[in-house]
VMD Tcl script that builds the backbone (N, CA, C; Angstrom):
set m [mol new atoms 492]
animate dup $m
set s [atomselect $m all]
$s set {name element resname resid chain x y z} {
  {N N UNK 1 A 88.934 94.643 90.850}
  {CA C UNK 1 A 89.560 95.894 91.203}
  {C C UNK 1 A 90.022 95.847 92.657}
  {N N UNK 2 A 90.814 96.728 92.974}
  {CA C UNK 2 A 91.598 97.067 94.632}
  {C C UNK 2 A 90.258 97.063 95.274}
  {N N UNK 3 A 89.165 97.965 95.025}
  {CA C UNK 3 A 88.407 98.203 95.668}
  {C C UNK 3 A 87.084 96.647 95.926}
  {N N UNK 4 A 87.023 96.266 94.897}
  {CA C UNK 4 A 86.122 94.784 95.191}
  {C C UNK 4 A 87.167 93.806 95.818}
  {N N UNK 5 A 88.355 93.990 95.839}
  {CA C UNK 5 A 89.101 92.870 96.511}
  {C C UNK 5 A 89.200 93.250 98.512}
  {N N UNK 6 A 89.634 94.766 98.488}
  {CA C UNK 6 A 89.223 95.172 99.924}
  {C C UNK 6 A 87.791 94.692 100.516}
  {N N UNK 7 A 87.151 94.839 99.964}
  {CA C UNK 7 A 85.607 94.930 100.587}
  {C C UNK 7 A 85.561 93.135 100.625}
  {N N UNK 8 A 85.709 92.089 99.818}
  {CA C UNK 8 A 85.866 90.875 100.125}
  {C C UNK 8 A 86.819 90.604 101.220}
  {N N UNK 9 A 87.943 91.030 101.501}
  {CA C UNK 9 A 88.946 90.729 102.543}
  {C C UNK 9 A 88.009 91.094 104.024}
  {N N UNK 10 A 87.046 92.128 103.697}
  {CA C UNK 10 A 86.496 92.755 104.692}
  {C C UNK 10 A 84.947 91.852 105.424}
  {N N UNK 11 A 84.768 91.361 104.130}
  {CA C UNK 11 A 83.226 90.559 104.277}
  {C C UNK 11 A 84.075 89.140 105.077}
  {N N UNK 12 A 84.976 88.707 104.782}
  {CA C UNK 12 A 85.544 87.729 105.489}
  {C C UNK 12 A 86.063 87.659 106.624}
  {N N UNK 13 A 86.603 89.047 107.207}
  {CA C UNK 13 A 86.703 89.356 108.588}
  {C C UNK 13 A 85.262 89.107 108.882}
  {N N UNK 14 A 84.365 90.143 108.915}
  {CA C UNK 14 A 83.438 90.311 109.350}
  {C C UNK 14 A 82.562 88.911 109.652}
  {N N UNK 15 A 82.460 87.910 108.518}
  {CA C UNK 15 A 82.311 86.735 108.442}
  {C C UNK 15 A 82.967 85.568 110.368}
  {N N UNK 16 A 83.796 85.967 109.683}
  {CA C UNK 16 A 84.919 85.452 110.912}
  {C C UNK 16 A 84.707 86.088 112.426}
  {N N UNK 17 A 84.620 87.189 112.400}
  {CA C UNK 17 A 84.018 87.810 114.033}
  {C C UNK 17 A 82.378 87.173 113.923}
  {N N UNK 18 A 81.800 87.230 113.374}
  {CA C UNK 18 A 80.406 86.620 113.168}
  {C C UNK 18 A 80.280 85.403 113.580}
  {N N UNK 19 A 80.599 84.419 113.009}
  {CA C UNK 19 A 81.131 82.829 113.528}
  {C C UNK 19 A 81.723 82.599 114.998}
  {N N UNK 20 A 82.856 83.491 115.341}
  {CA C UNK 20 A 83.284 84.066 116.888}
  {C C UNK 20 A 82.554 84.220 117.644}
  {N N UNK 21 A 81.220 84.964 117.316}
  {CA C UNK 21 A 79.991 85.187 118.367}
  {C C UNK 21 A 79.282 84.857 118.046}
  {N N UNK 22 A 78.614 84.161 117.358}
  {CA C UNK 22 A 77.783 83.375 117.432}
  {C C UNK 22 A 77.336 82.035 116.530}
  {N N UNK 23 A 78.879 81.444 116.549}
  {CA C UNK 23 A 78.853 80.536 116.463}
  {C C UNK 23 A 78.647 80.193 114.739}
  {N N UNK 24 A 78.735 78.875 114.507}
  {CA C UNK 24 A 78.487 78.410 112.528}
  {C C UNK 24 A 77.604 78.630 111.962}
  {N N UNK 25 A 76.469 79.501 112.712}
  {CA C UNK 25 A 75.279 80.412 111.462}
  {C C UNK 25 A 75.711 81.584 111.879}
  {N N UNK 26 A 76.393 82.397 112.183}
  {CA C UNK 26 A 76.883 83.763 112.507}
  {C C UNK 26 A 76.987 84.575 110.779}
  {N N UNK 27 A 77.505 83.776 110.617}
  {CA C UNK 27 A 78.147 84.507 109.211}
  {C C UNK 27 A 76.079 84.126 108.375}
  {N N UNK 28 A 75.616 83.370 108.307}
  {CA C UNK 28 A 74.233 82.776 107.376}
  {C C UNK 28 A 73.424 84.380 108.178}
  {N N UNK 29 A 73.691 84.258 109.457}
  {CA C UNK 29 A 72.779 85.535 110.036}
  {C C UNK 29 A 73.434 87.055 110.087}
  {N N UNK 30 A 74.922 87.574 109.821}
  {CA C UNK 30 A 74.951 88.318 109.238}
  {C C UNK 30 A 74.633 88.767 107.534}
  {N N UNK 31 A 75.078 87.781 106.740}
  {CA C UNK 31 A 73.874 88.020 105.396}
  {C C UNK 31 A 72.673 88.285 105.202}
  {N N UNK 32 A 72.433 87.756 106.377}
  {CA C UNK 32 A 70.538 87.956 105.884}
  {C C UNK 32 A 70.306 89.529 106.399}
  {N N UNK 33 A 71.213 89.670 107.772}
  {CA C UNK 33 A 71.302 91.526 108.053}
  {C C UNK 33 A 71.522 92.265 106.668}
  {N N UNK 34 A 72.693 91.817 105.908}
  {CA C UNK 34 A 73.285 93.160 105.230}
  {C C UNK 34 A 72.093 92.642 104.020}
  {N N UNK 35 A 71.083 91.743 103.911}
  {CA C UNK 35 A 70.189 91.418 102.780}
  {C C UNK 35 A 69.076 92.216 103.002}
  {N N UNK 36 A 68.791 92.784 104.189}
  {CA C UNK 36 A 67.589 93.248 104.780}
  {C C UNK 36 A 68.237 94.963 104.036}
  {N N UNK 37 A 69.383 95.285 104.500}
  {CA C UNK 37 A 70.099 96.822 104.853}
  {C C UNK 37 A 69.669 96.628 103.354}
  {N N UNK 38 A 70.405 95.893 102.328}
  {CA C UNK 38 A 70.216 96.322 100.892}
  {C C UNK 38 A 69.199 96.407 100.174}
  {N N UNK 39 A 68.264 95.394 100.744}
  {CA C UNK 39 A 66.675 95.901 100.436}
  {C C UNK 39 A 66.153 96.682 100.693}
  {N N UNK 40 A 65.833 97.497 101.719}
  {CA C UNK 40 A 65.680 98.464 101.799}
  {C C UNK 40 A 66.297 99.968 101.086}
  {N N UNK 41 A 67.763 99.915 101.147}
  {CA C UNK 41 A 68.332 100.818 99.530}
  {C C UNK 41 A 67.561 100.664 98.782}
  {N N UNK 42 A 67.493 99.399 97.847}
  {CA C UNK 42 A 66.982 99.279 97.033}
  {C C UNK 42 A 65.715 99.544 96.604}
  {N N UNK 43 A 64.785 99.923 97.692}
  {CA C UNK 43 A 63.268 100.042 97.387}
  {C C UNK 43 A 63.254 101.709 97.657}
  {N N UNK 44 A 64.365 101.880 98.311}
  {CA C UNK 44 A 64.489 103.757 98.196}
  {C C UNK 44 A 65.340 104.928 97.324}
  {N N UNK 45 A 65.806 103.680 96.121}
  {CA C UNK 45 A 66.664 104.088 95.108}
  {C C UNK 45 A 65.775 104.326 93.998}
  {N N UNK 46 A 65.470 105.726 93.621}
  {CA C UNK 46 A 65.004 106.223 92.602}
  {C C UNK 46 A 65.407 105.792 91.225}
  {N N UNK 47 A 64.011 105.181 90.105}
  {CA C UNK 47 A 64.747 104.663 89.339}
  {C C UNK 47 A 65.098 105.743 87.768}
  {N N UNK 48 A 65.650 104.918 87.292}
  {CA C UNK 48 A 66.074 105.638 86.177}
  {C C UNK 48 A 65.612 105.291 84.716}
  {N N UNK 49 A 64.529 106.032 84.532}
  {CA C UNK 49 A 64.324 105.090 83.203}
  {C C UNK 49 A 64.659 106.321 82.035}
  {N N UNK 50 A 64.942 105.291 80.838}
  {CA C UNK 50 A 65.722 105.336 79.934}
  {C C UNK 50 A 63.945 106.646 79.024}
  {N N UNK 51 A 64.490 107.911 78.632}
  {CA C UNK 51 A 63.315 108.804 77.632}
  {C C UNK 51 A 63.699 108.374 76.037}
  {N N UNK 52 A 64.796 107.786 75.558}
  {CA C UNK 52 A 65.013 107.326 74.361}
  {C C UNK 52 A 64.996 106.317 73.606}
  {N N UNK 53 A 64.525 105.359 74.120}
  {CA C UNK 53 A 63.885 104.406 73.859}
  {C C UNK 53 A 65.055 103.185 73.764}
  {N N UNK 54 A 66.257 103.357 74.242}
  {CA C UNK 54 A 67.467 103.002 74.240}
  {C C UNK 54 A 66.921 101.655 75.114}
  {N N UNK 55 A 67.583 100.411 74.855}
  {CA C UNK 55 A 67.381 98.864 75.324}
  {C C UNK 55 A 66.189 98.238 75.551}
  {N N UNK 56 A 65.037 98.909 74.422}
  {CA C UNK 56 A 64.165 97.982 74.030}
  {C C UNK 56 A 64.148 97.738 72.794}
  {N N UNK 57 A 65.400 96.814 73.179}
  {CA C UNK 57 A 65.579 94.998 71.753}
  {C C UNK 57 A 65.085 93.957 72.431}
  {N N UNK 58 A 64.511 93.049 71.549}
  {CA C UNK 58 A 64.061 91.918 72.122}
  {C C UNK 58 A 65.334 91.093 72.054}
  {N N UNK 59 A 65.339 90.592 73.337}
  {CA C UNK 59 A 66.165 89.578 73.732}
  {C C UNK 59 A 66.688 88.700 73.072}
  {N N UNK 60 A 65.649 88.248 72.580}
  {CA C UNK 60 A 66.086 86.956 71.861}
  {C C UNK 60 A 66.518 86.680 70.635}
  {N N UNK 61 A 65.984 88.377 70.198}
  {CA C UNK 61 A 66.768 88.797 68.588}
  {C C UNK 61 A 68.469 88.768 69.120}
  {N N UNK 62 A 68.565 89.429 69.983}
  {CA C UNK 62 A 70.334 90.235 70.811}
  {C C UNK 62 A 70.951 88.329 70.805}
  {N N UNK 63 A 70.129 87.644 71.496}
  {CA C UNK 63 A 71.132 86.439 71.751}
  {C C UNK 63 A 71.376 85.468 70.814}
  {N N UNK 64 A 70.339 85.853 69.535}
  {CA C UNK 64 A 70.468 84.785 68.383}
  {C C UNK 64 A 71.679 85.644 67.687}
  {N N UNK 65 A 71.628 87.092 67.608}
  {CA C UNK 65 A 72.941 87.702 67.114}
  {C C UNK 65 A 74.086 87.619 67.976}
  {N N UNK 66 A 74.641 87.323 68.966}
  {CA C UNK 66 A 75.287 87.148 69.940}
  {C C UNK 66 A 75.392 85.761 69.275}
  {N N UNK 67 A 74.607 84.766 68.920}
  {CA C UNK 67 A 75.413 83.003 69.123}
  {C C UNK 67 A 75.755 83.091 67.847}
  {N N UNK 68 A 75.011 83.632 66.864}
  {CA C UNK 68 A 75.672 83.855 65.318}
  {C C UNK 68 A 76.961 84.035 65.319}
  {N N UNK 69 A 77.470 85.182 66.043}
  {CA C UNK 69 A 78.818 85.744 66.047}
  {C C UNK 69 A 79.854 85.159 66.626}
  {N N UNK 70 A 79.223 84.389 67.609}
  {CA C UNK 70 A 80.026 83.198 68.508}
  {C C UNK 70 A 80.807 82.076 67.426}
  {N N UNK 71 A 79.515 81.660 66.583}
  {CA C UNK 71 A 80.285 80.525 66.135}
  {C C UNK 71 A 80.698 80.726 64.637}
  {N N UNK 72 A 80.583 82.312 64.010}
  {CA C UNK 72 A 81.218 82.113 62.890}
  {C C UNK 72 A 82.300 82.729 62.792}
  {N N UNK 73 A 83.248 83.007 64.458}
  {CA C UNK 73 A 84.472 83.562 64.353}
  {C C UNK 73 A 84.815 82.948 65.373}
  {N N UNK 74 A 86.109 81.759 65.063}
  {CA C UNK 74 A 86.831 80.895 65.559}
  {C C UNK 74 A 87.842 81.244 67.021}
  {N N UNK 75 A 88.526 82.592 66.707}
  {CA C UNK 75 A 88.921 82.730 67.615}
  {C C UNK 75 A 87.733 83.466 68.657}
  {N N UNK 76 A 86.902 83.852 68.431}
  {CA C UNK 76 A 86.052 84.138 70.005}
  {C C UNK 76 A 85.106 83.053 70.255}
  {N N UNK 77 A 84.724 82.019 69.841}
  {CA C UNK 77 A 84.769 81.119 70.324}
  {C C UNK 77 A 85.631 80.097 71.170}
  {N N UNK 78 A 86.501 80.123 70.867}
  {CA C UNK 78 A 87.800 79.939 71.546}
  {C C UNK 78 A 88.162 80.023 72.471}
  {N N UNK 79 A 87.811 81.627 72.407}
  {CA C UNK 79 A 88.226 82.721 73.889}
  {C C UNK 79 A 86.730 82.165 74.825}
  {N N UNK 80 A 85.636 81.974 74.247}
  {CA C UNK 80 A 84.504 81.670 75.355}
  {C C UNK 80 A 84.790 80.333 75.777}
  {N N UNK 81 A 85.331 79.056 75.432}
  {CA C UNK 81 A 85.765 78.010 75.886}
  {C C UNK 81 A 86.981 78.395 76.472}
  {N N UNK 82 A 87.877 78.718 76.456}
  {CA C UNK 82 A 88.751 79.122 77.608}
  {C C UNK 82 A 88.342 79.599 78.625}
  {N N UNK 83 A 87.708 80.464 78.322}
  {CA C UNK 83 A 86.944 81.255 79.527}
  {C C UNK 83 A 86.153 80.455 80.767}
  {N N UNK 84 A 84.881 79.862 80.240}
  {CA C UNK 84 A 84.313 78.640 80.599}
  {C C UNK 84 A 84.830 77.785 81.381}
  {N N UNK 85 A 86.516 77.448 80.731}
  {CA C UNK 85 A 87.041 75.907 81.378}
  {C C UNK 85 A 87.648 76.878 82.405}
  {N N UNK 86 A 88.557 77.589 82.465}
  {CA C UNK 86 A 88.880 78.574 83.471}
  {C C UNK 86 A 87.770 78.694 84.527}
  {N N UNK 87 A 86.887 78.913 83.807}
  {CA C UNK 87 A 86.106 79.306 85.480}
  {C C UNK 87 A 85.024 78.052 86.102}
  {N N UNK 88 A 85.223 77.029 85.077}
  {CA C UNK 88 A 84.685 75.682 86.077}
  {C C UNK 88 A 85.854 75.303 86.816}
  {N N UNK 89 A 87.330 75.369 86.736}
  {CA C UNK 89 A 88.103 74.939 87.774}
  {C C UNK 89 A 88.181 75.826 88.587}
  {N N UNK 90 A 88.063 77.115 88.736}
  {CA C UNK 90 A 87.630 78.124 89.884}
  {C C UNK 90 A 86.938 77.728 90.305}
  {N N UNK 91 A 85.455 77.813 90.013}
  {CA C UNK 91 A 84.326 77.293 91.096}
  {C C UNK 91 A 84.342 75.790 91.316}
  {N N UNK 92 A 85.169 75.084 90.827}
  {CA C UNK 92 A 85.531 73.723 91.856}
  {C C UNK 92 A 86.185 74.131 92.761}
  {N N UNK 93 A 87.258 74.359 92.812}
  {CA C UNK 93 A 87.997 75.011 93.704}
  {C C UNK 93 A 86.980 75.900 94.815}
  {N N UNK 94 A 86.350 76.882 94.256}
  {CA C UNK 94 A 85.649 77.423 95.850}
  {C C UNK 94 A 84.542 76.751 96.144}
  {N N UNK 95 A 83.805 75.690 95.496}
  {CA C UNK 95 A 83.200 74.776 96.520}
  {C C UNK 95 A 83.659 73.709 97.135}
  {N N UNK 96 A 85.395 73.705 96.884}
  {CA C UNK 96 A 85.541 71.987 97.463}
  {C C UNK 96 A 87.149 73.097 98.790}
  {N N UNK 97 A 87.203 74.000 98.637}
  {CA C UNK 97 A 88.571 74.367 99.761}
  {C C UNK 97 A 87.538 74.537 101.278}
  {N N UNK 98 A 86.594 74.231 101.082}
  {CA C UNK 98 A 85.968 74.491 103.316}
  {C C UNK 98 A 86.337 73.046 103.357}
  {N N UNK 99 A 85.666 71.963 102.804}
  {CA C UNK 99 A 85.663 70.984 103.278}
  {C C UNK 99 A 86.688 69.827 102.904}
  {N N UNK 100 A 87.804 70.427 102.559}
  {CA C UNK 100 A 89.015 70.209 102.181}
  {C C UNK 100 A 89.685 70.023 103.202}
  {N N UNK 101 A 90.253 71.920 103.620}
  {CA C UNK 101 A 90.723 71.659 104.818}
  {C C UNK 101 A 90.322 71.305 106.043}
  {N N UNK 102 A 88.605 71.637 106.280}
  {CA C UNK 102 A 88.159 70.974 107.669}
  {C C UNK 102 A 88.832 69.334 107.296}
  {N N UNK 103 A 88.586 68.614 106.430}
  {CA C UNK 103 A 88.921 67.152 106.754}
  {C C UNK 103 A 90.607 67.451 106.928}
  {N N UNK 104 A 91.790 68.284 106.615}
  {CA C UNK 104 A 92.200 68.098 106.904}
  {C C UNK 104 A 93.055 68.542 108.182}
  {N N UNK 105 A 92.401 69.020 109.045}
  {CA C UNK 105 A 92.679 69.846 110.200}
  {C C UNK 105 A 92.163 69.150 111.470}
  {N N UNK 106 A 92.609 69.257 112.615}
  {CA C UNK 106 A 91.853 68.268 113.662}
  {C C UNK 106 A 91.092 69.656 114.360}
  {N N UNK 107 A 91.429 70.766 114.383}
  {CA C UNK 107 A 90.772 72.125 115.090}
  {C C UNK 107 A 89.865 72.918 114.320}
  {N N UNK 108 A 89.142 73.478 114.832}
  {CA C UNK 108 A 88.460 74.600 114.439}
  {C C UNK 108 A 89.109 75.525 113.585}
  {N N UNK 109 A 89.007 75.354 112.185}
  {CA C UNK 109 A 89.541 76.003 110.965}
  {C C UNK 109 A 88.815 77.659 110.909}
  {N N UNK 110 A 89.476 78.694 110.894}
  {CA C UNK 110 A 89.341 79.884 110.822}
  {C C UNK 110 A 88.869 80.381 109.077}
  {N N UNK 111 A 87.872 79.981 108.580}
  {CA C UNK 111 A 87.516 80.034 107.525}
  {C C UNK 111 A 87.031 81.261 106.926}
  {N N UNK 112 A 86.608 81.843 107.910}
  {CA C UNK 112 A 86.707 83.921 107.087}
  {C C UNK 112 A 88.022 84.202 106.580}
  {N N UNK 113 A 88.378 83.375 107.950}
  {CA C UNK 113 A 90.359 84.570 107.465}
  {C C UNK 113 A 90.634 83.606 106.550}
  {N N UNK 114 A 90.739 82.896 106.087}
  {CA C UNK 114 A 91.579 81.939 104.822}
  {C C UNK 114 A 90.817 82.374 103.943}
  {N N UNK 115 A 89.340 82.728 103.487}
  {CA C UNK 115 A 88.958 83.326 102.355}
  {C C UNK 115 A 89.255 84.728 102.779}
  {N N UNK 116 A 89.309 85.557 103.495}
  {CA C UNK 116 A 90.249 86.921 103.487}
  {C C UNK 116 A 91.273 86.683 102.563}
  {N N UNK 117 A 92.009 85.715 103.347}
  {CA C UNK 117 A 93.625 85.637 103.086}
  {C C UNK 117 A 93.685 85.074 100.957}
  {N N UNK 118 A 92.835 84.409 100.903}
  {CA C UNK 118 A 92.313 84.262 99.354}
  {C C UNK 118 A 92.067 85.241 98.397}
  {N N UNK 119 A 91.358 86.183 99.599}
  {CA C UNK 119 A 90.830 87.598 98.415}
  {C C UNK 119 A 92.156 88.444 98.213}
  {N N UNK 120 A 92.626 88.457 99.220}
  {CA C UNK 120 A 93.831 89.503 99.830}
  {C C UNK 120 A 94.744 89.141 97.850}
  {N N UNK 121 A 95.455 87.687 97.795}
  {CA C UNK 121 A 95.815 87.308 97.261}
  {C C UNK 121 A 95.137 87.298 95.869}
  {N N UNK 122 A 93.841 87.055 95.583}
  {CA C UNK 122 A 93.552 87.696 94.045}
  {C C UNK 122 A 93.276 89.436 93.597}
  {N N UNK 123 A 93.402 89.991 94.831}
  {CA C UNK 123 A 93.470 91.818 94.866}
  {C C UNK 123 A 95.294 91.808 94.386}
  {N N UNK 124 A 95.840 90.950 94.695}
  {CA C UNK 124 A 97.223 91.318 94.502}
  {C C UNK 124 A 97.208 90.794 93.085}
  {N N UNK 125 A 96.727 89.572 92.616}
  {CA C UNK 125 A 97.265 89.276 91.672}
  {C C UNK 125 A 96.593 90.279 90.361}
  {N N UNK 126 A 95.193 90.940 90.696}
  {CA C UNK 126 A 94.806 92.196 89.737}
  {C C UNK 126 A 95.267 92.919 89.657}
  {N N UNK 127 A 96.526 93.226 90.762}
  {CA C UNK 127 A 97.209 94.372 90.704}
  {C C UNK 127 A 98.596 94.309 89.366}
  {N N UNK 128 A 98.870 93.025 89.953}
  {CA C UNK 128 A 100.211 92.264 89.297}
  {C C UNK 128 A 99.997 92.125 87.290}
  {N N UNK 129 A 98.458 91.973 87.317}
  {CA C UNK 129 A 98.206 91.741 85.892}
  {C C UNK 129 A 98.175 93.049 84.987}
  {N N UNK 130 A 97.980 94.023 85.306}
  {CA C UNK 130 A 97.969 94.930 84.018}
  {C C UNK 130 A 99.528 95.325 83.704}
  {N N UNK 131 A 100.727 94.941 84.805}
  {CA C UNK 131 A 101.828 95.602 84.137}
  {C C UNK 131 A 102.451 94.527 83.748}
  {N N UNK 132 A 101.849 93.412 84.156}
  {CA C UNK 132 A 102.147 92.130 83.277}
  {C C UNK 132 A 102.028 91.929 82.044}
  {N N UNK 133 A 100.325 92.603 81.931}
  {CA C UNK 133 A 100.069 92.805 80.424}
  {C C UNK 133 A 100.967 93.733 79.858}
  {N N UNK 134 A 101.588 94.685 80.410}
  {CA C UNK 134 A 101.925 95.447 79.579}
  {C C UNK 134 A 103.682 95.180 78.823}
  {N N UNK 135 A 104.078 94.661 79.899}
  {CA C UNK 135 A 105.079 94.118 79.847}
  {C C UNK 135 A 105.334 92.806 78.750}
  {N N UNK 136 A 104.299 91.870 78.833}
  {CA C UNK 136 A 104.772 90.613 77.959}
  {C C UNK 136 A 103.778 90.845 77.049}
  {N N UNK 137 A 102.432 91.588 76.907}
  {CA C UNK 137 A 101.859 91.441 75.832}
  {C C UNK 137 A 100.497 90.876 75.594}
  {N N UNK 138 A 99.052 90.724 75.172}
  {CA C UNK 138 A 97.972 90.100 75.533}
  {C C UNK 138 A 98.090 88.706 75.394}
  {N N UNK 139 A 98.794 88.319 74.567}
  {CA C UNK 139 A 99.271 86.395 74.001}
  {C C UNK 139 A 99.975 86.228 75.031}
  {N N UNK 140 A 100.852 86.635 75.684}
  {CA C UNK 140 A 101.928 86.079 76.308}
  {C C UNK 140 A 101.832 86.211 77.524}
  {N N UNK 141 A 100.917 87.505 77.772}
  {CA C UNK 141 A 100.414 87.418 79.388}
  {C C UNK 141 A 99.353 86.469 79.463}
  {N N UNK 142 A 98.438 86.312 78.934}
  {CA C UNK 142 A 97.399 84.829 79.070}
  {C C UNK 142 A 98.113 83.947 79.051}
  {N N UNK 143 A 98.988 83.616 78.389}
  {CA C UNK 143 A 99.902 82.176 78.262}
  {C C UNK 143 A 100.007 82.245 79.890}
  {N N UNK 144 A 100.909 82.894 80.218}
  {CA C UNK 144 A 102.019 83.233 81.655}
  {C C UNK 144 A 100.572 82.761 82.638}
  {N N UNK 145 A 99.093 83.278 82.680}
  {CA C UNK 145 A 98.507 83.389 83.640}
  {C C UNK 145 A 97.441 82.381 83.594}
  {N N UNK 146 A 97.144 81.504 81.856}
  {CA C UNK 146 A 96.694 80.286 82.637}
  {C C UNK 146 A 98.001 78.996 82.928}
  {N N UNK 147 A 99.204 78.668 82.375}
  {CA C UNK 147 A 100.244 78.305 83.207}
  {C C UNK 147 A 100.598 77.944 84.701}
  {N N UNK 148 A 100.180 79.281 85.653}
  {CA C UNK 148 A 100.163 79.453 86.415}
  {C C UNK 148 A 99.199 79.154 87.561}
  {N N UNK 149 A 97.684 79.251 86.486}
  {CA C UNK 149 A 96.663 78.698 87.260}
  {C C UNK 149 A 96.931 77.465 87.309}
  {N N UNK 150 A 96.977 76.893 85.817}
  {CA C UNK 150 A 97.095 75.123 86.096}
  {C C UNK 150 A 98.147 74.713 87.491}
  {N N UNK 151 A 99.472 75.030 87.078}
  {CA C UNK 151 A 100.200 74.188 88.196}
  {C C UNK 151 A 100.017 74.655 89.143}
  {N N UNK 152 A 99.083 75.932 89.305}
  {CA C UNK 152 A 98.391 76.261 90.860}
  {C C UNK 152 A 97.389 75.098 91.345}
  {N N UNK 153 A 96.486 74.941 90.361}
  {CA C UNK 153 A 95.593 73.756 90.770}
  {C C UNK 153 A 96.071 72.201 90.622}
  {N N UNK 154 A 97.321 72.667 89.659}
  {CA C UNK 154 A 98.254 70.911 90.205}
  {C C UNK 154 A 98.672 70.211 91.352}
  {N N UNK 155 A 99.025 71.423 92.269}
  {CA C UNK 155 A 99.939 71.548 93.324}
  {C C UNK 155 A 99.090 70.209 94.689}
  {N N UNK 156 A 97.416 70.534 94.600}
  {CA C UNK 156 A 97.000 69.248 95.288}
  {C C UNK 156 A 97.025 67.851 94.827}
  {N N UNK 157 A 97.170 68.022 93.868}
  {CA C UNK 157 A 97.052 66.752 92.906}
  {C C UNK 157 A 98.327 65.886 93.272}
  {N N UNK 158 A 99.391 66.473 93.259}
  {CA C UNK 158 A 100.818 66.300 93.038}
  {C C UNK 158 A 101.097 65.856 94.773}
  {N N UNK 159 A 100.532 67.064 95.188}
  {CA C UNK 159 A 100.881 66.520 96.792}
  {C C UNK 159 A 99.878 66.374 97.736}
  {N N UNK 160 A 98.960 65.179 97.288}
  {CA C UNK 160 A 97.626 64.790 97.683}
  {C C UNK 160 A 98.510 63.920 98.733}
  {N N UNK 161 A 99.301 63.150 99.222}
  {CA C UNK 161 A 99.526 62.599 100.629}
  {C C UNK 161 A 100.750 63.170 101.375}
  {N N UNK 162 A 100.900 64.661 101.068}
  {CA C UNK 162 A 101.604 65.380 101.666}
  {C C UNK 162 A 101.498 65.921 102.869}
  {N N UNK 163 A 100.288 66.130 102.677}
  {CA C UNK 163 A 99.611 66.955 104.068}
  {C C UNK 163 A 98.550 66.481 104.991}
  {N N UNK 164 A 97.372 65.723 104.246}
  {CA C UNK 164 A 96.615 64.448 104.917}
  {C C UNK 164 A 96.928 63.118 104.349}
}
mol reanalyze $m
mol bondsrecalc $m
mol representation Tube
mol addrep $m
């Protein structure tokens, strides 16, 4: 949403003035601040428990019906392997872009603001997707948007001695 993509653009400033003053644990020692601030919420957040007896299923009944359903309908299985491969090349991607560009930079790489500048850019592209969907359709907007990822993640591949 707009609103989880602001607040990431924001954790990455903040990140980034952090590192500014005090240096490459700045940002490790502002987390552990806002870890302290949220623990404390958390131990003063009144809880809520359920008088109807509502979500006591046993688990393991829910996930054996959950894998049943997985694999005796082809297309949502499908959709969970797409899903899956989609988001192991994401999280390659955000564990291998710090030490990517530090090797390829000779200066002090500004690494809040480039994951700012990252979030900034998937807040836009959530914005861009629902009239996308609406426009081409649920088949044809997934087509359009993993397409797009791939030759997004082609683009180093292709021009791996372009830049280092």
């Amino acid at each position: 949403s707009i609103g989880n993509g602001l607040v990431a653009v924001l954790a990455g400033v903040a990140a980034q003035v952090a590192a500014d003053l005090f240096g490459d644990i700045g940002p490790f020692q502002l987390a552990i601040a806002c870890t302290v601030v949220v623990l404390l919420l958390v131990l003063l957040w009144p809880e809520n428990y359920a008088s109807d007896g509502a979500g006591d299923t046993d688990s393991g009944t829910s996930a054996s019906a959950a894998w049943g359903c997985i694999r005796s309908n082809r297309p949502i299985e499908l959709l969970g392997w797409s899903c899956a491969l989609f988001e192991g090349g994401t999280y390659t991607f955000v564990f291998m872009w710090v030490p990517t560009l530090l090797e390829a930079t000779d200066y002090n790489l500004p690494t809040g603001l480039v994951f700012s500048c990252f979030m900034l850019c998937i807040t836009f592209g959530g914005m861009l997707f629902e009239p996308l969907l609406h426009s081409l359709g649920a088949e044809r907007g997934t087509i359009v948007v993993y397409v797009g990822a791939a030759l997004s993640m082609m683009v180093p591949v292709v021009c791996a001695g372009a830049f280092w």
